[in-house]
C-alpha positions as CSV (number, residue, x, y, z in Angstrom):
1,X,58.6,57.5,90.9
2,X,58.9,57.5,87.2
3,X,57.7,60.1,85.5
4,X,57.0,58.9,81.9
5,X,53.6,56.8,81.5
6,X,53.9,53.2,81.2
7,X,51.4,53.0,78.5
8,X,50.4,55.0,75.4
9,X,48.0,58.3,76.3
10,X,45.7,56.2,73.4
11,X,45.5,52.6,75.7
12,X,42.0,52.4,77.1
13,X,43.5,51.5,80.6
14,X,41.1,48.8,82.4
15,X,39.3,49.6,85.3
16,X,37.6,46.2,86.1
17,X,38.2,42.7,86.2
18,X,35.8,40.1,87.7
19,X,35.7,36.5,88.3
20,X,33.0,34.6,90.3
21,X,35.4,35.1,93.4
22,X,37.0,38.5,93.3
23,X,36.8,41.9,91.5
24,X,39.8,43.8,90.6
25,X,39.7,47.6,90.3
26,X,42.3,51.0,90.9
27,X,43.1,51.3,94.5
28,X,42.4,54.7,96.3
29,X,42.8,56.2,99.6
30,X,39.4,55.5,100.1
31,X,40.7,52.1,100.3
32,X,42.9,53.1,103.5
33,X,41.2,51.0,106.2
34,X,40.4,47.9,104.5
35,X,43.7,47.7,103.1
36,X,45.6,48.6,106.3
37,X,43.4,45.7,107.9
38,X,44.2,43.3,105.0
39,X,48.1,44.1,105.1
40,X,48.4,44.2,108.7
41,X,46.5,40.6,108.9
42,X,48.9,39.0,106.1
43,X,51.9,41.1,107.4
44,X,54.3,37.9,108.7
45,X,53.9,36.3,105.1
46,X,54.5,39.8,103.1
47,X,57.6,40.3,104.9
48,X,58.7,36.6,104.7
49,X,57.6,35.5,100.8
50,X,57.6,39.3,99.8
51,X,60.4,41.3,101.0
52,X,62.6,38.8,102.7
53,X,65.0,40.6,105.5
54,X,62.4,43.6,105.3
55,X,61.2,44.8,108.1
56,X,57.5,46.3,106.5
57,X,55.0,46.2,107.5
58,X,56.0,46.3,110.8
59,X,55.1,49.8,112.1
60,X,52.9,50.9,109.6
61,X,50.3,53.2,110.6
62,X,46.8,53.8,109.1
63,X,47.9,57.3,108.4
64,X,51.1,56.3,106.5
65,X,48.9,53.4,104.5
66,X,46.4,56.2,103.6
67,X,49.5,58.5,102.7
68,X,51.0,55.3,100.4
69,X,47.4,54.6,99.0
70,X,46.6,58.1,97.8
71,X,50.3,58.3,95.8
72,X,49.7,54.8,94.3
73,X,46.0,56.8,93.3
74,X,47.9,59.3,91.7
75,X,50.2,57.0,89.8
76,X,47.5,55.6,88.6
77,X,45.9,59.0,87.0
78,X,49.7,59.6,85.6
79,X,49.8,56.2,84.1
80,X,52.9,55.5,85.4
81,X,52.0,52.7,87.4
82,X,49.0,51.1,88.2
83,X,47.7,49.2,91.6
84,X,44.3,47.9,91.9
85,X,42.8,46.7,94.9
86,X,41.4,43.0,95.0
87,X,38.0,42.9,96.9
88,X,35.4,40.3,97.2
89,X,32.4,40.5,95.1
90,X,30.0,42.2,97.7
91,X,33.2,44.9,98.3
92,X,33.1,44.2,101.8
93,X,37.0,42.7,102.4
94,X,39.7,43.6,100.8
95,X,42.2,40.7,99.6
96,X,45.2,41.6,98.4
97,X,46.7,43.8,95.5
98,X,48.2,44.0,92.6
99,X,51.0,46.6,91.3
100,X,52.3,46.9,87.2
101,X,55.3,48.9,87.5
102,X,57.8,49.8,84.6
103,X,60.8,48.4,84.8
104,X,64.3,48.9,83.4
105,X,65.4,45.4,82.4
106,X,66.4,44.9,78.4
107,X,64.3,41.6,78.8
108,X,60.9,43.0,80.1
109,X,58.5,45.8,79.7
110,X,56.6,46.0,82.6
111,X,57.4,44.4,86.2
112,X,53.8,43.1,88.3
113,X,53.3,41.6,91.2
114,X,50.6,40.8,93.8
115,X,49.4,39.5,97.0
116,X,46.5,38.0,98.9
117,X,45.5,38.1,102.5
118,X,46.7,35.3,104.3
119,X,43.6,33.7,105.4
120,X,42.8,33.7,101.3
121,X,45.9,31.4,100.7
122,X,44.5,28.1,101.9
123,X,41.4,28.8,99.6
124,X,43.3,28.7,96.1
125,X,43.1,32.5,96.0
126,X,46.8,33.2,95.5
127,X,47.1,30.7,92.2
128,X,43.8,32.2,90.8
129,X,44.8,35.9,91.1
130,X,48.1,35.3,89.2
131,X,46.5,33.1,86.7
132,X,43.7,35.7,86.6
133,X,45.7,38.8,86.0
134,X,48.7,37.0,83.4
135,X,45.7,35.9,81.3
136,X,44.3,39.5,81.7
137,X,48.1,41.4,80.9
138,X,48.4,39.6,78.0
139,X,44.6,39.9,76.6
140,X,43.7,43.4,77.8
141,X,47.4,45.3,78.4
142,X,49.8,46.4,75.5
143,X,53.2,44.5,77.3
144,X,54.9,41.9,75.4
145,X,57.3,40.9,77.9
146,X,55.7,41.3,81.4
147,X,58.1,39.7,84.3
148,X,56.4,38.5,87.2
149,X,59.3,38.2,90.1
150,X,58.1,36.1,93.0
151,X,56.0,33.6,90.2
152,X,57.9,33.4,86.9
153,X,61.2,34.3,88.3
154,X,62.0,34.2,91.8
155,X,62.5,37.4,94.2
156,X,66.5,36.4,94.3
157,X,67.0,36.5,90.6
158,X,65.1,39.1,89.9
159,X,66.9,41.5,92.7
160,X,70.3,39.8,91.6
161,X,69.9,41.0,88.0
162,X,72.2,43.9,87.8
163,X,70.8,44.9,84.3
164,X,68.7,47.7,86.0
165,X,68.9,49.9,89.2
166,X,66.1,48.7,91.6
167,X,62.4,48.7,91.5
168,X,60.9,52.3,90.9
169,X,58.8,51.3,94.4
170,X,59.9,48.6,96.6
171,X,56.6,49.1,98.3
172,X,55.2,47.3,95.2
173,X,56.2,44.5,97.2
174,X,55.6,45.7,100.1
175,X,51.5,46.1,99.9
């Protein structure tokens, strides 16, 4: 964990975004059990597309996603990081995730990446979400140089760049 904030103690940080198909807002271990049942479900294509060679999910426990959930929560009250939850409109399911973590690459200020549930991909959910959230970075966040390994870059480059030690949470990937 890093321990200086990622943005200024004067940025408003965001706590909502909303299109006509999903809402976007800080996830919390009250999140625990739909986002256990929404990693579990996509768990094949995280560890495949996400974390290639990695063995997570595999294993994971309710309790140890509840554990995970409630230190991204306070991450997100120290401003160091910041993962919000992607839920459908009515709340009911949760979708995927997104994660903007600081990063120690020369070129980039801030490293984010997401997900969505597996049985969101065929949809067009995937494509919106990034579109979505690098319209809102840029608009709404105070990052000139966001990377976005996995869309802009691929997972190989960005892990092959020995500019920087590795990511402050590989788990960023991993949810």
């Amino acid at each position: 964990m890093y321990n200086t904030p990622l943005v200024p103690d004067d940025f408003e940080l965001p706590l909502v975004l909303e299109t006509d198909r999903m809402r976007l807002r800080p996830l919390t271990a009250n999140d625990a059990v739909k986002d256990y049942e929404a990693v579990i479900s996509t768990s094949e294509r995280l560890r495949t597309v996400y974390n290639p060679g990695g063995q997570w999910p595999l294993g994971l426990t309710l309790e140890q996603n509840t554990i995970e959930l409630g230190w991204h929560q306070v991450e997100f009250q120290l401003r160091t990081s910041f993962a919000y939850t992607v839920v459908s409109l009515d709340e009911t399911e949760v979708m995927g995730c997104v994660y903007i973590y600081p990063v120690r690459k020369p070129a980039y200020d801030a490293q984010v990446t997401m997900w969505v549930r597996e049985s969101r991909v065929a949809e067009g959910l995937d494509e919106h979400l990034f579109a979505t959230v690098e319209a809102w970075i840029l608009d709404c966040w105070p990052f000139a140089r966001p990377a976005y390994p996995g869309r802009r870059i691929s997972f190989e480059e960005w892990r092959a760049d020995s500019s920087t030690d590795p990511s402050p949470d590989s788990s960023a990937l991993q949810q």
